[in-house]
C-alpha positions in Angstrom: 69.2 4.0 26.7 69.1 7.0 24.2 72.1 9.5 23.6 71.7 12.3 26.5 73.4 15.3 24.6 75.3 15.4 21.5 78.1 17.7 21.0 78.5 19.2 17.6 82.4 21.0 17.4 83.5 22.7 14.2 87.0 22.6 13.6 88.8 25.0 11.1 92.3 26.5 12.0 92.3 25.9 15.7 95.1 23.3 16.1 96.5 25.8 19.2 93.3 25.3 20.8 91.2 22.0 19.8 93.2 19.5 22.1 91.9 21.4 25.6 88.3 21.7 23.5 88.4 17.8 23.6 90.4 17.3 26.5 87.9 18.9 28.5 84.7 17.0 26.4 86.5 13.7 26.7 86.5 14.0 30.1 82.7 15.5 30.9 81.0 14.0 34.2 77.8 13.1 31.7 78.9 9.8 30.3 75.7 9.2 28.1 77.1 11.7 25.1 78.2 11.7 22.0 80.7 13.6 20.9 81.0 14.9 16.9 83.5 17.0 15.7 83.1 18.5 12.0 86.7 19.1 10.3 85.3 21.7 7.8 88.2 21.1 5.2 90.7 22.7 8.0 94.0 23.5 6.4 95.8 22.3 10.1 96.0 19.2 11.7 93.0 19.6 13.9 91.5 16.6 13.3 94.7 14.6 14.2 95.2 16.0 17.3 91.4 15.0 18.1 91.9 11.7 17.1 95.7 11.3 18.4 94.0 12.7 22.1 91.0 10.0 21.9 93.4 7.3 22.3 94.2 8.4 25.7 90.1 7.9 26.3 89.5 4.3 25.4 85.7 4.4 27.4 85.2 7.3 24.8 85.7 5.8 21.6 82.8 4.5 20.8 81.1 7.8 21.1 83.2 10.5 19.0 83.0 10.7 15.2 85.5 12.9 13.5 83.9 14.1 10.1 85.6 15.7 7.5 84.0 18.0 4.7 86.0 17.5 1.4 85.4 21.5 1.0 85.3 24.4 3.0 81.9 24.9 3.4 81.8 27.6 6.6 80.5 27.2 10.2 76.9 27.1 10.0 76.9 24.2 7.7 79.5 22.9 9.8 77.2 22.8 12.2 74.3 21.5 10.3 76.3 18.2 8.8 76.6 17.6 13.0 72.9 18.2 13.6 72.3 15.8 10.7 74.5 13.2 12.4 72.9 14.0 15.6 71.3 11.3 18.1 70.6 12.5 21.2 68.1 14.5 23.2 69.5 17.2 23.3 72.4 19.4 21.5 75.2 20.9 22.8 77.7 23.1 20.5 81.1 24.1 21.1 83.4 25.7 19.1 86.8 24.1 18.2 88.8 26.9 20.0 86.9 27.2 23.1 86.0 24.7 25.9 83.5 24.1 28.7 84.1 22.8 32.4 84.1 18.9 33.1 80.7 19.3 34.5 79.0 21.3 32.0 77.0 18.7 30.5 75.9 17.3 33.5 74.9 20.4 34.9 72.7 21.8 32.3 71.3 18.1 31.5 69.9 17.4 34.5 68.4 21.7 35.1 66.7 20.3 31.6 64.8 17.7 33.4 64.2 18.8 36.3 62.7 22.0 34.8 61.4 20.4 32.1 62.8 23.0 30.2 63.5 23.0 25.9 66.1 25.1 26.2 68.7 25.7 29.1 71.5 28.6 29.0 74.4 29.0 31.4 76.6 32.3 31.8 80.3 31.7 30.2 83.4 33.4 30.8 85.2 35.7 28.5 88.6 34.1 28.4 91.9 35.8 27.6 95.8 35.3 28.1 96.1 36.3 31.6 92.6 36.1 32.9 88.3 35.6 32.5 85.3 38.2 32.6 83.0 36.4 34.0 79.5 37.4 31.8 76.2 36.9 33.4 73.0 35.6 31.5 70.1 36.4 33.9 67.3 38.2 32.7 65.3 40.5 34.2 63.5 38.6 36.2 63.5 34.9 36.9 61.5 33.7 34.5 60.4 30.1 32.4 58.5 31.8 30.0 60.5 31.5 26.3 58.1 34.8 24.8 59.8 36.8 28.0 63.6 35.4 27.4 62.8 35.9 23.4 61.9 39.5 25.0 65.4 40.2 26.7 67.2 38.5 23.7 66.3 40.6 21.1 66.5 43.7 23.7 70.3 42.6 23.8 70.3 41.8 27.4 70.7 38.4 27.2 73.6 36.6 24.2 72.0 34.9 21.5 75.7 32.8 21.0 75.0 29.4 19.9 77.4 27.6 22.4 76.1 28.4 25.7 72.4 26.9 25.7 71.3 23.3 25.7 69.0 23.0 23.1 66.2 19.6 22.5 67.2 18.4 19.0 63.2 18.1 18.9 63.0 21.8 18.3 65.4 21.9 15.1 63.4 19.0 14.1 59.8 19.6 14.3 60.5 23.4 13.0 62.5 22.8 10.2 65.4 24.8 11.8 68.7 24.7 10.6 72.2 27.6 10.3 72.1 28.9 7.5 74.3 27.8 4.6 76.9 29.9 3.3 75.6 33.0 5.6 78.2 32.6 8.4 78.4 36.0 10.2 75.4 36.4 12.3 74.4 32.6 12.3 74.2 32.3 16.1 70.7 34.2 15.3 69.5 31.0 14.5 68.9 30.6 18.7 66.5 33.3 18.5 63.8 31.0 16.1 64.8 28.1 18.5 63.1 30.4 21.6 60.6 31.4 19.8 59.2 27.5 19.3 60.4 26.3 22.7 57.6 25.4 25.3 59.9 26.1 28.3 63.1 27.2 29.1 65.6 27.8 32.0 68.5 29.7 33.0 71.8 27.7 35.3 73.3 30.6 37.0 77.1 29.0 36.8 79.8 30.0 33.9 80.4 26.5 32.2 81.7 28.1 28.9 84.9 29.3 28.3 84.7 31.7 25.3 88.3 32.1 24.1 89.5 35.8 22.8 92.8 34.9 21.6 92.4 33.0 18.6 93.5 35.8 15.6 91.9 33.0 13.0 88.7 33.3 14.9 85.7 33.9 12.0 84.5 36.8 13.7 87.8 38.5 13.8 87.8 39.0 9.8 85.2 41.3 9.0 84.8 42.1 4.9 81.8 43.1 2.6 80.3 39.8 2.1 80.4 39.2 6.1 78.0 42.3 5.9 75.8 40.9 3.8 75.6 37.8 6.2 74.5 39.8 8.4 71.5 41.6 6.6 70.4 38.4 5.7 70.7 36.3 9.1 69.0 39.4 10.5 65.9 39.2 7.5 65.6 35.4 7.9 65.0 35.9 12.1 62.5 38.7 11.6 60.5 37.1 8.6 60.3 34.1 11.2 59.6 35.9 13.7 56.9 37.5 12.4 55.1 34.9 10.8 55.1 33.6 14.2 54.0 36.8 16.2 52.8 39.1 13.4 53.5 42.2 14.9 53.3 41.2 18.7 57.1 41.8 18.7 57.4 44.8 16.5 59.4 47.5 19.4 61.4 44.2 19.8 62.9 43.9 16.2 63.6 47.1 16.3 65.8 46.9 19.5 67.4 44.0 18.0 68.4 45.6 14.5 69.9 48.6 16.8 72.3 45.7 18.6 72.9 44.2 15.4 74.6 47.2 14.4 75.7 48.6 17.4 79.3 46.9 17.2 79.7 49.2 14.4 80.3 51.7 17.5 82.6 49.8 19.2 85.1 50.8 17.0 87.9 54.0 15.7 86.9 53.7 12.0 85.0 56.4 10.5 83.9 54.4 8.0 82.6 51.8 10.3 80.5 54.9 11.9 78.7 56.0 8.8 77.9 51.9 8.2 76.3 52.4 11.7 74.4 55.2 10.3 73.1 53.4 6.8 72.5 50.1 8.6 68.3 50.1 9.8 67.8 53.9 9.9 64.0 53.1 10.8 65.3 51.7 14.1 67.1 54.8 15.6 64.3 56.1 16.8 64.0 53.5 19.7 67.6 54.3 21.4 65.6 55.7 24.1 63.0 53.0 23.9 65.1 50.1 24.7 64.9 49.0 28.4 68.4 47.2 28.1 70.0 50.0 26.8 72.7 51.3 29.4 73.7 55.5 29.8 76.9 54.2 27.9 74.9 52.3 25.2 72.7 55.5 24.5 75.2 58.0 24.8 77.3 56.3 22.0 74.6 55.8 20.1 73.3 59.3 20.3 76.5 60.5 19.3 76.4 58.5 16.0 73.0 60.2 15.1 74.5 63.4 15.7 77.6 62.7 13.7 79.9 63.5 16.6 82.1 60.7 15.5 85.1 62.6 17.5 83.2 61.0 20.6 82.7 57.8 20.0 86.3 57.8 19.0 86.8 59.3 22.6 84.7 56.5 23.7 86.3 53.7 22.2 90.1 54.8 23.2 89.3 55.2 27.0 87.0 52.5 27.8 87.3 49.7 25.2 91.3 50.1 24.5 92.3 51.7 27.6 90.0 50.4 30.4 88.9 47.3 29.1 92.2 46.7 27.5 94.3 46.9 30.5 91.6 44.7 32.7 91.1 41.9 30.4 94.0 40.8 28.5 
């Protein structure tokens, strides 16, 4: 019998986290796995507590390889040495400082069989000190169709993370699709070309991801000039694919998508970050109003930004996202 799932987990400065990451994978309900964890030149011991934490799971041995990169060489090609490595029918990531339920494999294994679904997603919690945010992943409607999904994806309703959704290594195969090297921020975009080739996919109503907020290491955490760049690119490479897919079938769509690539811009008290908003896809700001996912709140700072009324979205950001948010989840 064939590898079910394979689990690709890159590892870089998450020693704090990494033994309940594999703690929690040693010990999934889904035997038939194979577990690979890429130690992308980590400057911690990450891989040593892996491997010290295996011993304690003899039956698992023989399914987890610890690979090591001689050089830094960044997430997505973190993940790409694991997809090279790959074996089973299906791929499964997870971050080093993050980690699923005992039953997440399982779970969305068998909803991809039964649906007979290319793709499966789950809803994930938010995970902080204290407590979770529970984050929901339904779309609109219930619905199998991957054009619809690819729909409410690039609308922004539904996440486009990488580590959520159960993915047939068929697809990355058969499409040539890979993370793209040395382009880290923004590299989870890379789910959006695997929707747009799947055949049929499938939502699993049930958080089985815990998405960890406290690691200050954390990639996305760091943002700089050449993480900007990243993101211009990551964003060029989806819609070129895109369209040569679609041709302009999904033109209102792209631009909803380039307005949630930059809309985190917003969530912010930097000025400067503002006017970035403001040079970042001009040509899209006319569909604010278009965008069916596109909450009152959404709009409104948004709006703001166009009108330069920067004093409100500062407003904005200290109530609800320091104040509100802040005290909730924390």
């Amino acid at each position: 019998m064939g590898v079910s799932v394979s689990v690709i987990v890159p590892m870089y400065n998450v020693a704090p986290f990494v033994e309940r990451c594999a703690r929690q994978l040693f010990e999934q309900t889904l035997e038939n796995v194979e577990l690979i964890f890429i130690d992308d030149c980590s400057p911690d011991n990450s891989a040593s507590i892996v491997a010290n934490l295996l011993e304690s799971y003899p039956s698992r041995k023989e399914q987890v390889q610890i690979v090591r990169h001689e050089v830094n060489k960044g997430l997505p090609s973190a993940r790409n040495t694991g997809l090279k490595i790959a074996k089973g029918e299906f791929v499964f990531h997870c971050d080093g400082d993050d980690w699923v339920e005992t039953n997440a494999l399982e779970l969305l294994f068998n909803n991809a069989n039964a649906q007979n679904a290319d793709i499966v997603w789950c809803d994930y919690y938010l995970t902080f000190k204290d407590n979770e945010r529970y984050m929901s992943q339904q779309a609109m409607q219930t619905s199998n169709d991957p054009l619809y999904i690819l729909e409410q994806t690039l609308s922004g309703r539904l996440k486009y993370n990488v580590w959520n959704k159960l993915v047939k290594r068929d697809l990355y195969l058969a499409h040539d699709i890979t993370f793209p090297d040395g382009y880290g921020m923004g590299e989870d975009m890379t789910m959006i070309q695997l929707f747009a080739v799947a055949k049929r996919v499938s939502y699993l109503p049930e958080a089985l991801y815990h998405y960890v907020q406290l690691n200050s290491e954390a990639f996305t955490k760091k943002p700089s000039p050449k993480h900007l760049d990243d993101i211009k690119y990551n964003v060029d490479r989806v819609i070129k694919f895109l369209e040569n897919r679609y041709a302009s079938q999904l033109d209102d769509y792209i631009h909803y998508f380039k307005l949630n690539t930059k809309l985190p811009f917003l969530i912010s008290a930097d000025q400067s970050s503002y006017e970035r908003w403001l040079s970042f896809y001009p040509e899209s700001n006319a569909y604010i109003e278009k965008n069916p996912s596109f909450n009152f709140r959404t709009r409104f700072i948004q709006k703001a930004a166009l009108k330069r009324q920067f004093w409100l979205i500062k407003l904005y950001y200290y109530f609800v996202i320091k104040v509100v948010y802040g005290l909730i989840y924390k």
